[in-house]
C-alpha positions in Angstrom: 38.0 -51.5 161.2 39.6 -52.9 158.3 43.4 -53.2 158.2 45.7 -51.4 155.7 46.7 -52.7 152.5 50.2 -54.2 153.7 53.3 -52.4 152.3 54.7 -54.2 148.9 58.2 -53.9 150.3 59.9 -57.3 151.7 60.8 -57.1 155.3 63.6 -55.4 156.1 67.1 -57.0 156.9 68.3 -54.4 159.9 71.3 -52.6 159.7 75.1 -52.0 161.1 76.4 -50.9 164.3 76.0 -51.2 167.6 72.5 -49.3 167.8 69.2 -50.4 166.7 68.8 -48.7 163.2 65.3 -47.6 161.5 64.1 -49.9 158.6 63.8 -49.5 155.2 60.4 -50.3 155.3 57.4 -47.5 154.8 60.7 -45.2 155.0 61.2 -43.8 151.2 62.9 -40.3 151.4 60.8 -37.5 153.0 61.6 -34.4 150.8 59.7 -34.1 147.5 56.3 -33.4 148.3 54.3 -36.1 149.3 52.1 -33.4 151.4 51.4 -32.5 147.3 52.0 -29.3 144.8 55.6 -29.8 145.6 57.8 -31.2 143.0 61.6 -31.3 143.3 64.1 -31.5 140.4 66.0 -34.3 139.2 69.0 -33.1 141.0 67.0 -32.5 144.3 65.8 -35.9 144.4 68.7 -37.9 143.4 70.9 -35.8 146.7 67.4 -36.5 148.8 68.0 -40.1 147.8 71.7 -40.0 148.6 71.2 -38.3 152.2 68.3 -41.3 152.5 70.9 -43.7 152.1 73.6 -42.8 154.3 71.2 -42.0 156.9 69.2 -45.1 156.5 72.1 -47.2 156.2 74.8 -45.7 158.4 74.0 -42.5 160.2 71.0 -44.2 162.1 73.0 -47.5 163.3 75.2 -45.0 164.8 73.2 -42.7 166.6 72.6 -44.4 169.7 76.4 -44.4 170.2 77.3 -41.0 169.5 74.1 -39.9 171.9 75.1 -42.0 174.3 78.7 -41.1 174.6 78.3 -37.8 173.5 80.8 -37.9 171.0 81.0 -36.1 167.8 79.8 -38.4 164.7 83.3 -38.1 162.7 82.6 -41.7 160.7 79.6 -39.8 159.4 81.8 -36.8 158.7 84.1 -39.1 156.6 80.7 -40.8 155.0 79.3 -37.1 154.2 83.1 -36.3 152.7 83.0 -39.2 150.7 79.8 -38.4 149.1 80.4 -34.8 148.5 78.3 -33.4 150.5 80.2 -31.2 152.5 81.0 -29.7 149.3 76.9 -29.6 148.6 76.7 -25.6 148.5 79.5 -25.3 146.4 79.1 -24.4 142.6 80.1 -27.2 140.4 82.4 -24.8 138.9 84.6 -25.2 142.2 84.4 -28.8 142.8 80.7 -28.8 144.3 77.5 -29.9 143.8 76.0 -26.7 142.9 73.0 -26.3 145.9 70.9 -23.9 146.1 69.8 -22.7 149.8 66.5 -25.3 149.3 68.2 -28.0 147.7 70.7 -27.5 151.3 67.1 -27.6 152.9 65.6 -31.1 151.5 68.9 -32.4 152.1 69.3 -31.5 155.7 65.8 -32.9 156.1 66.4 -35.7 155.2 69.3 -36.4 157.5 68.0 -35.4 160.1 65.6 -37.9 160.0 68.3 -40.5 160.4 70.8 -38.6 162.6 70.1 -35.0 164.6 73.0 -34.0 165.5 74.9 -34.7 162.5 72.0 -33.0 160.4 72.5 -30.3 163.1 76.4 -29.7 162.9 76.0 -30.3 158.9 74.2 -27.3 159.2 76.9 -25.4 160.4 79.5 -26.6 158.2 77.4 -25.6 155.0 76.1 -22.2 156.3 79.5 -21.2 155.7 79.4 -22.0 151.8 75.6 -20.7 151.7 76.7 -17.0 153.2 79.9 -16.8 151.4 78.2 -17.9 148.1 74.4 -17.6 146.6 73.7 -15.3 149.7 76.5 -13.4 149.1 76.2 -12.9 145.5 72.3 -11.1 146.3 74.0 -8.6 148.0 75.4 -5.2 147.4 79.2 -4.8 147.5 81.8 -2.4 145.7 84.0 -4.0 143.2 86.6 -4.3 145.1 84.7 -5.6 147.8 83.2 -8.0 145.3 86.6 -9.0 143.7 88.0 -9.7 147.1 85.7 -11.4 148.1 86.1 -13.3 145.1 89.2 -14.5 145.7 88.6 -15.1 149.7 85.6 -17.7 148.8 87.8 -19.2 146.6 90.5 -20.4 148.6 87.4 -21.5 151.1 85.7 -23.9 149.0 89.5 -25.0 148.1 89.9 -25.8 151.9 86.6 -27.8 151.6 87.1 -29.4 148.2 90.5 -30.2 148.2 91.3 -30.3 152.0 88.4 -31.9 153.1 88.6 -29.1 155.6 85.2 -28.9 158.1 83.7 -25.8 159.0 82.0 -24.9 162.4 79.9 -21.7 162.8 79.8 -20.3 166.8 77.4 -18.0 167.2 76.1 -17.5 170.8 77.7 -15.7 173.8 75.6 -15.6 176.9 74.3 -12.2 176.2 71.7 -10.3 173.5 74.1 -10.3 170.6 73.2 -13.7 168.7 69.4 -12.7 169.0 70.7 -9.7 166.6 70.1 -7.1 170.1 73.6 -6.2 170.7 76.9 -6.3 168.9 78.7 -9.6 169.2 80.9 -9.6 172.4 83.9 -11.2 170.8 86.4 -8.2 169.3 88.6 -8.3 166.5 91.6 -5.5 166.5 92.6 -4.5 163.1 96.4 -5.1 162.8 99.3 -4.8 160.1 98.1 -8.1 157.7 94.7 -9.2 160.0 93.1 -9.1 163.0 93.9 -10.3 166.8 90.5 -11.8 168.1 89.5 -12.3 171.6 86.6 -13.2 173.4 84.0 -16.6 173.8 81.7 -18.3 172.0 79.4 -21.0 174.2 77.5 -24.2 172.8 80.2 -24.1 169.8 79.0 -27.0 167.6 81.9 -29.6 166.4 83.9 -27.7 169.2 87.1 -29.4 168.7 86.4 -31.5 165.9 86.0 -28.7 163.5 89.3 -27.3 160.7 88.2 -23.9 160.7 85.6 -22.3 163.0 83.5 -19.0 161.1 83.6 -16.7 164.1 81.4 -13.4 164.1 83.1 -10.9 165.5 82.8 -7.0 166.4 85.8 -4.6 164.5 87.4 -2.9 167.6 86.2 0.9 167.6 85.6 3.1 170.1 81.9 2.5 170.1 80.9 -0.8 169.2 78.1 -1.6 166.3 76.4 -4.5 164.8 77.3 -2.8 161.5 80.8 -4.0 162.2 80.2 -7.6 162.1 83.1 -9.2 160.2 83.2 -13.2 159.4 86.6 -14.5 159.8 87.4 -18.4 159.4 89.9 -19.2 162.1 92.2 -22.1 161.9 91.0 -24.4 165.1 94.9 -25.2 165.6 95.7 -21.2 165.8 97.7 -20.6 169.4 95.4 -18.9 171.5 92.1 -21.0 170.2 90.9 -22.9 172.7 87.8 -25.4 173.8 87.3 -25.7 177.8 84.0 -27.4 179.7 81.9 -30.8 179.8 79.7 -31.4 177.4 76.5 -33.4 178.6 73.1 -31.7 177.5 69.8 -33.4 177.7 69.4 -33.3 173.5 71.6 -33.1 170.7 74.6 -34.6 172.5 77.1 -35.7 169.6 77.0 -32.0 168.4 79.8 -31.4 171.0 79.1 -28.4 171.6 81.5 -26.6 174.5 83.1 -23.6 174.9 85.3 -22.2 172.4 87.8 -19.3 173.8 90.1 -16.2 171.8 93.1 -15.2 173.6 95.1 -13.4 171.2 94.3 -14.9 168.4 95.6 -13.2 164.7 93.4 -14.3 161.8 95.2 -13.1 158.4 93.1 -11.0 156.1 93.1 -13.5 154.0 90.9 -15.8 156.2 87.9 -13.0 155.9 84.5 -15.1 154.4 82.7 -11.9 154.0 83.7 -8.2 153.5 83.5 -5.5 156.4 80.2 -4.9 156.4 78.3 -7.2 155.0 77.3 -9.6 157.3 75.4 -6.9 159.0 73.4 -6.5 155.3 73.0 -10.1 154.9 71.0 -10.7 158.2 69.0 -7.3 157.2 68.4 -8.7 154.1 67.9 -11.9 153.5 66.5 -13.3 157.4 66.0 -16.6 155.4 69.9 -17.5 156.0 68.9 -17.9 159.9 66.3 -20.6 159.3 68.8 -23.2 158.3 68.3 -25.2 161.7 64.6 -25.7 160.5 65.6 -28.9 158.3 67.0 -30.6 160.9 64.0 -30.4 163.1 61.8 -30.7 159.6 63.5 -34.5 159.6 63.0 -35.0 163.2 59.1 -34.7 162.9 59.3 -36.8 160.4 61.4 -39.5 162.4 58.7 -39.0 164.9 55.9 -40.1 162.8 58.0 -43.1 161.3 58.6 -44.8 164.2 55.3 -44.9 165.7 53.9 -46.7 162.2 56.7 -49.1 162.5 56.0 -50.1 165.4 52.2 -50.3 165.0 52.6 -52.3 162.2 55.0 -54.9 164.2 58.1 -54.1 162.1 60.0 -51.7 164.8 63.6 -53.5 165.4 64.4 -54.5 168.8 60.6 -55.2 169.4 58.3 -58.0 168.9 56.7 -59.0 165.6 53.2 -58.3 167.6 51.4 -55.7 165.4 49.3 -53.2 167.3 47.6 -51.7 164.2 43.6 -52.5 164.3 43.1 -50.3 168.0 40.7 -47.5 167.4 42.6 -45.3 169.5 46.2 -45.8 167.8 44.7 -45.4 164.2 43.4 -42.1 165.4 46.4 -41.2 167.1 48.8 -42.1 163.6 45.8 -40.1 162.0 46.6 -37.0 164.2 50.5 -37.3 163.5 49.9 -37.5 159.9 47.7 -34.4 159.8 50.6 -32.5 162.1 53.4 -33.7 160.1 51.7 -32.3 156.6 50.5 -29.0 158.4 54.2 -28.4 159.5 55.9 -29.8 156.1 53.4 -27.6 153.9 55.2 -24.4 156.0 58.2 -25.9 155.7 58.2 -26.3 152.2 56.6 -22.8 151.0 59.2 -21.3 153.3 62.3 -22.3 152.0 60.4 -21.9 148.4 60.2 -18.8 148.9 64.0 -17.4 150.7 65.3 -14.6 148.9 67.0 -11.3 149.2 64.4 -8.6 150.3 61.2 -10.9 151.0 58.3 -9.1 151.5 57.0 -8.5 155.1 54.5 -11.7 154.7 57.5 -13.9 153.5 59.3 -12.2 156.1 56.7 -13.4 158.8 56.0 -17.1 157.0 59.6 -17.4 157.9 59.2 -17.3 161.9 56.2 -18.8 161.8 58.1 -22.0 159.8 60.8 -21.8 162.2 58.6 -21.4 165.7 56.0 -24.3 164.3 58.8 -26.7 163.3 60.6 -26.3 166.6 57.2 -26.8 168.2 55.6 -29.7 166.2 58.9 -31.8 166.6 58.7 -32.1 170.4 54.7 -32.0 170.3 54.8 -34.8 167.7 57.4 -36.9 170.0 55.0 -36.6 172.7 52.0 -37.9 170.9 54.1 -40.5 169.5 55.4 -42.1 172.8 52.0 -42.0 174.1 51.1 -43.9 171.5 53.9 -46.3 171.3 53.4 -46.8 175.3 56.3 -47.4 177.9 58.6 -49.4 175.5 59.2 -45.7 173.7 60.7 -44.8 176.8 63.3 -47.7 176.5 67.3 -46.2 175.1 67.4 -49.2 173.1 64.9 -47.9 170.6 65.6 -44.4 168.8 61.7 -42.6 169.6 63.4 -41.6 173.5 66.5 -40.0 171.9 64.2 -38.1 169.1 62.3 -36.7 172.0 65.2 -35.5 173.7 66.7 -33.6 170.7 63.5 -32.0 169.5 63.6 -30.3 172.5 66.3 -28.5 171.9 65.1 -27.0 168.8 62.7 -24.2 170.3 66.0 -23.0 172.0 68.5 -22.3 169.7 69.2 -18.5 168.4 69.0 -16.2 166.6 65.2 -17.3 166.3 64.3 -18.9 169.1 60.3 -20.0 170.0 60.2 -16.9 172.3 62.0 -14.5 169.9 59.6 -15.7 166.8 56.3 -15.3 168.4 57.8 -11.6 169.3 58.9 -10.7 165.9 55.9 -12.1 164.7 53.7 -9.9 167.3 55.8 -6.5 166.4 55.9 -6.5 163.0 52.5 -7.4 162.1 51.8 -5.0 163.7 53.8 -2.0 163.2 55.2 -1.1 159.8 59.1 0.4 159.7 59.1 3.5 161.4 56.0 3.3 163.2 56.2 3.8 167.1 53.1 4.7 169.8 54.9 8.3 170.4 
């Protein structure tokens, strides 16, 4: 077969750091629609190219490091600061950027292209500004709730802005309550001026690294609900906070993520990030704001596919200049990434199109379908792209071995796990609200 029209772009020059990094070569930015029909807006493109840039140039020389020692990526943190891009989902008005919840998306894409668990714990820091903001503001609230609230989100994005404060978001506890089963096992008493929290939260992201951890918590009553969710930002320094356990997972490994632990700890009303209430309407209402760990993965498939071209075309850092490109077998095998990669970016990119308050029951469904075949055609495409590649892939001097490992973590991480999509999918396609066999 005839070889490829060579790439236009000079050779690359390599990159910083201790790890081998990526090249610029064949490696533009991923978001903006090269599967077609898809066409971001000056804004989204020029933060697309900014994430492509810090990940290209600094996040991916450091990844091998931070995965190795399983260390949380704070020189990336200061990078991301730097940029203003923890402040991404914050309305200009406040010191932000002004993000939408797909702008967030294409951004966190595109990182985690370059870095996974940076992408990953990013996540968590601007969920916080995405619930308290644009979310927020869909959904239905008194006027003193909303002018409350009001003030509350202000002095958060002040933390952020101003502070440079970092945000963690715990969310699971062992038991049914982060799948959206059970109330959440952590209990907040209401006292004079706040609340005194105790209880766990386990793989707690930036677990000692984070300023201020968003906690969901159940209101102390004599029967415990779901509907009395409250969202309280607690100060990581707070006596009584705590973060206990090792931390060395198979995936994902400079997310630090250990146990956090709530012994008596008083949050002042002040530190609530959403009104009594509400939370419990949010994740009614707009399911959309528990897909936000897609992007990561989204940027991981696509990491998946780069490398194998790379290194089929001889450019792969850390390798020999020996190009691998005119086998039968490896074009196909490139071919069958490419078609996986725009199946699962097509999704991707409809999905997040379409996140909104009340989505309709297909929108609704879209959504775990996105989120299952993301998680799912990360991994699948690592596999087919160290089978490709051959045994060097398996080598922890090149990046494809540590892409594997963190795409498997994706199908595994609630509220909307593989499992719990493919059931939620099942049930309601096919019952409508109400409906029962009885």
């Amino acid at each position: 077969m005839p070889e490829a029209t060579p790439h236009p772009d000079p050779p690359p020059q390599g990159g910083r750091g201790d790890a081998i990094p990526y090249q610029k070569n064949s490696l533009p930015p991923c978001g903006g629609g090269q599967g077609g029909g898809f066409a971001p807006r000056a804004k989204q493109r020029d933060l697309i190219a900014l994430a492509n840039r810090l990940g290209r140039e600094n996040f991916a020389p450091r990844a091998a490091r931070y995965d190795r020692d399983a260390t949380f990526p704070f020189e990336n943190y200061a990078d991301l600061k730097a940029a203003k891009l923890t402040a991404l989902c914050i309305p200009e008005s406040e010191g932000g950027l002004g993000a939408d919840f797909k702008t967030y998306c294409l951004v966190s894409a595109e990182l985690g292209r370059w870095c996974g668990s940076t992408a990953l714990t990013f996540n968590m820091h601007v969920s916080s500004t995405l619930w308290t903001g644009p979310l927020a503001d869909d959904l239905d609230m008194t006027t003193e709730q909303r002018a409350r609230h009001a003030t509350h989100r202000a002095a958060h994005y002040r933390r952020i802005v101003e502070d440079g404060a970092i945000y963690a978001q715990p969310f699971s506890e062992g038991g049914a309550s982060a799948a959206g089963k059970a109330p959440f096992g952590t209990v907040a008493k209401p006292v004079a001026g706040g609340y005194v929290l105790n209880g766990k939260k386990i793989f707690a992201s930036l677990s000692g690294a984070a300023d201020y951890y968003g906690v969901l918590c159940t209101e102390e009553k004599p029967v415990l609900s779901r509907a009395d969710t409250l969202y309280l930002a607690v100060p990581g320094d707070t006596p009584g906070v705590s973060v206990v356990g090792e931390w060395d997972p198979l995936g994902m490994r400079g997310t630090v993520s250990r146990t956090l632990l709530l012994k008596d700890v008083f949050v002042p009303d002040d530190l609530e990030l959403m009104p009594r209430g509400i939370y419990f309407q949010a994740a009614s209402r707009w399911p959309h704001m528990f897909l936000t760990l897609a992007p990561t993965y989204m940027g991981i498939t696509q990491a998946a596919y780069d490398f194998p071209v790379q290194y089929l075309r001889g450019e792969a850092p850390g390798t020999p200049p020996v190009k691998r490109r005119m086998y039968p077998t490896k074009q196909i095998a490139v071919a069958e990434m490419f078609v996986k990669l725009e199946q699962t970016r097509a999704l991707f990119e409809r999905t997040i199109a379409e996140a909104r308050i009340d989505p309709s029951k297909d929108e609704r469904l879209r959504a775990y379908a996105a989120q299952y075949t993301i998680m799912e055609n990360a991994n699948a495409l690592c596999q087919l792209a160290i089978r490709t590649c051959g045994g060097q892939a398996m080598l922890k001097s090149l990046p494809l071995e540590r892409i594997y490992r963190d795409s498997r973590c994706g199908s595994l991480m609630l509220p909307w796990t593989a499992e719990l999509c493919l059931d939620r999918i099942g049930r309601e396609a096919l019952y409508e609200t109400g409906e029962s066999d009885d």
